[in-house]
Phi, psi and omega in degrees: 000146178291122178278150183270129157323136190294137174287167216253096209252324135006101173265021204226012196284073156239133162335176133249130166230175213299336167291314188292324161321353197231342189289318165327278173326329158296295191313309201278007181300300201295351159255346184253162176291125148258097214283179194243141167256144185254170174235183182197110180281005168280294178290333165316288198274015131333304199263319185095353190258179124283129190264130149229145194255074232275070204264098179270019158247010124328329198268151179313183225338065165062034169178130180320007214268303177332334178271299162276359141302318190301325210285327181283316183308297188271035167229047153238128192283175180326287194306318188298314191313325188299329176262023152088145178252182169181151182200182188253101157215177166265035159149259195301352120312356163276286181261027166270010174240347151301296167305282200310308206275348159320325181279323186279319166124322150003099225272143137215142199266144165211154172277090194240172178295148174292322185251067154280158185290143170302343175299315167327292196257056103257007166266349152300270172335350191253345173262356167085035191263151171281110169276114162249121175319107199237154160294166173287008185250163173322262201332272203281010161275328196246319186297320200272339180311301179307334189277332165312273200321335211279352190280273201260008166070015187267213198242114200287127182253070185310138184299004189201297218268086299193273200331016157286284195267001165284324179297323202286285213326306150357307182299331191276009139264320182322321174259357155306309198273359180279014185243339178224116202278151173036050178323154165285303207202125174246159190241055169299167214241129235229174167166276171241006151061042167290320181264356155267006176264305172321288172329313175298295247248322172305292159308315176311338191232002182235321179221046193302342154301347166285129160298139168247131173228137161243150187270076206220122198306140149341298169313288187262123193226013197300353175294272164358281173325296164291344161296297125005303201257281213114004173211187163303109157262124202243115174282147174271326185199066211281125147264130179240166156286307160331051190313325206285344183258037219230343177254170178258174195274188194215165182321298204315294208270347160293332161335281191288321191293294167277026167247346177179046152262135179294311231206143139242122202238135182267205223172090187285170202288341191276343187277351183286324191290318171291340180255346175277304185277353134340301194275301162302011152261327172293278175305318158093048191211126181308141175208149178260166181341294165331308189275003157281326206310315189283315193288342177292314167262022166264327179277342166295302205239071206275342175277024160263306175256008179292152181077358200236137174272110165265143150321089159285145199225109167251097166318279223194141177239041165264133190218162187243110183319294185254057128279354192310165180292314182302320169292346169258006165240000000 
């Protein structure tokens, strides 16, 4: 069931709606992947459901984040382009806002955890992005952001928290579903919920018969939680395998989780690892923690989805080759 929404305190607090999604869509073509969705009769009669598989890890610099950086970067006018942009991530919005303003010609800073994977920041450097170092929790990510914007004036593309960059995210059910008819149910990966709010904001308006479930390790389970209490609960510095799912939600995307998320269903840390390596073996196709997390609670809760065609949303396949996780336990 759907939570009644946190008020709205923000004076600077916008909606995106489904125009601005298609106005996104249009901006970002010339930059991005129409990533292909796969199937699998391995995982069909596995889940006991039809999979479908939406693979943004296909996607330019590896991970669906690229649609709505691109969507922010390039709906910036001349003069704000000129000082450049900056945000705060543990990876994949780092360097997919790194590639876009590279695509724009554009200085960008992004603020990452010291221990984000190193394959992360050295593909922000290799897009030409500025790395500055933070400790790992929410608090010293935004403490050190700020003293960055406070420098160089640029124009904060925040990873989730939004409406930029929830409308790019957006396109990405959008062309799932203009590829696969009546979905039952889409499934996405929950963390500070830029890509289940785009889901929301999509479906909702293309497809209100589709179940929306979000996807969230155990470990960070503060979505869950906040689902659960009816407002935001916020972690400061949850461990996961799942690096991309570490942060907690924010007003904006708390919007769409309570208003037309059904389920937030978790996940332990040995099932994300079994489902990721599932999927590279199965599938033959790389994926990073995160983008296991759906596959991972659909074989946990298989009387949930039997019988039903669902969406799987595989965010992103950046990974540090020599690190997997099955090799670290």
């Amino acid at each position: 069931m759907s939570k009644p929404a946190e008020k709205k305190t923000d004076p600077d607090f916008c909606i995106p709606t489904f125009d601005d999604v298609e106005v996104a869509h249009e901006r970002i073509k010339p930059f991005i992947h129409r990533t292909p969705v796969l199937t699998s009769s391995y995982m069909n009669a596995l889940s006991g459901a039809q999979l479908f598989f939406k693979c943004e890890n296909f996607q330019k610099a590896g991970a669906f984040k690229v649609r709505g950086a691109s969507n922010a970067v390039f709906g910036l006018d001349a003069q704000t382009a000129e000082t450049g942009v900056a945000t705060h991530s543990s990876g994949n919005h780092a360097l997919s806002l790194s590639y876009a303003a590279g695509q724009r010609g554009i200085p960008v800073t992004v603020v990452m955890p010291r221990t984000a994977p190193d394959a992360k920041k050295a593909a922000v450097r290799g897009y030409g992005g500025t790395v500055v170092e933070c400790e790992p929790s929410t608090s010293s990510r935004e403490e050190v952001f700020a003293e960055v914007v406070a420098r160089s004036g640029a124009d904060f593309v925040h990873p989730y928290n939004d409406h930029r960059v929830i409308a790019g995210q957006a396109t990405c059910s959008k062309e799932l579903v203009d590829e696969v008819n009546d979905l039952d149910a889409v499934v996405a990966p929950i963390g500070g919920g830029g890509m289940i709010s785009g889901s929301c904001l999509t479906l909702s308006n293309i497809a209100p018969n589709t179940k929306i479930y979000a996807a969230e390790p155990l470990n960070a389970d503060d979505a869950w939680r906040s689902f659960k209490a009816g407002h935001i609960i916020a972690d400061d510095a949850p461990q996961t395998v799942a690096d991309g799912l570490k942060v907690p939600l924010k007003e904006l995307t708390w919007h769409f989780v309570s208003n037309h998320v059904e389920d937030i269903l978790l996940a332990t840390e040995q099932e994300i690892i079994d489902a990721m390596y599932l999927t590279w073996q199965r599938m033959k196709i790389v994926i990073e923690p995160s983008s296991a997390v759906p596959l991972a609670v659909i074989l946990k809760n298989r009387e949930v989805f039997a019988g039903k065609r669902v969406g799987i949303i595989i965010t992103g396949g950046n990974v540090d080759l020599n690190k997997l996780p099955w090799m670290q336990t």
